[in-house]
Steps between C-alpha positions, in 0.01 A plus 500: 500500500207290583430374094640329261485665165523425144819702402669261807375211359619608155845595632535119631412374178687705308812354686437135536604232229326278404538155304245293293485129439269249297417186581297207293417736229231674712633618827636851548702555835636828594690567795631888631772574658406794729759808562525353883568132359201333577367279228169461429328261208206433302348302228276483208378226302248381304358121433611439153763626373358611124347824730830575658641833444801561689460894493135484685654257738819764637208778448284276740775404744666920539099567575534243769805620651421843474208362727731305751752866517201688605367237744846469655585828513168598675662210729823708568281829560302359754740327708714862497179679595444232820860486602436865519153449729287629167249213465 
């Protein structure tokens, strides 16, 4: 398979865990636990802390690592793809 596709990406978000932490009253910071163990972690915030909702900062932060899964596993797809001599 030369493509990284949405039900795969699903599949490894459906299966990681993921934990959620505030900090200051206006910082979100979400970190996943993928199926293969790697961790990866983002953040949300906002500059004071009367507009912070902590539910649009773990919606902001899954968008982002949904992001960094697809960008990492296109990562992983070409490396197979030139170890096999498919550039």
């Amino acid at each position: 398979m030369n493509k990284i596709t949405l039900e795969h990406i699903n599949n490894i978000l459906d299966n990681t865990k993921f934990e959620v932490d505030e900090k200051h009253g206006k910082l979100t910071i979400v970190t996943a636990l993928l199926p293969n163990g790697f961790t990866v972690t983002e953040s949300s915030g906002c500059v004071d802390p009367v507009n912070y909702d902590k539910n649009i900062g773990i919606g902001i932060c899954k968008r982002k690592i949904t992001d960094k899964i697809w960008y990492l596993e296109g990562y992983c797809l070409q490396q197979k793809l030139y170890e096999k001599g498919d550039k």
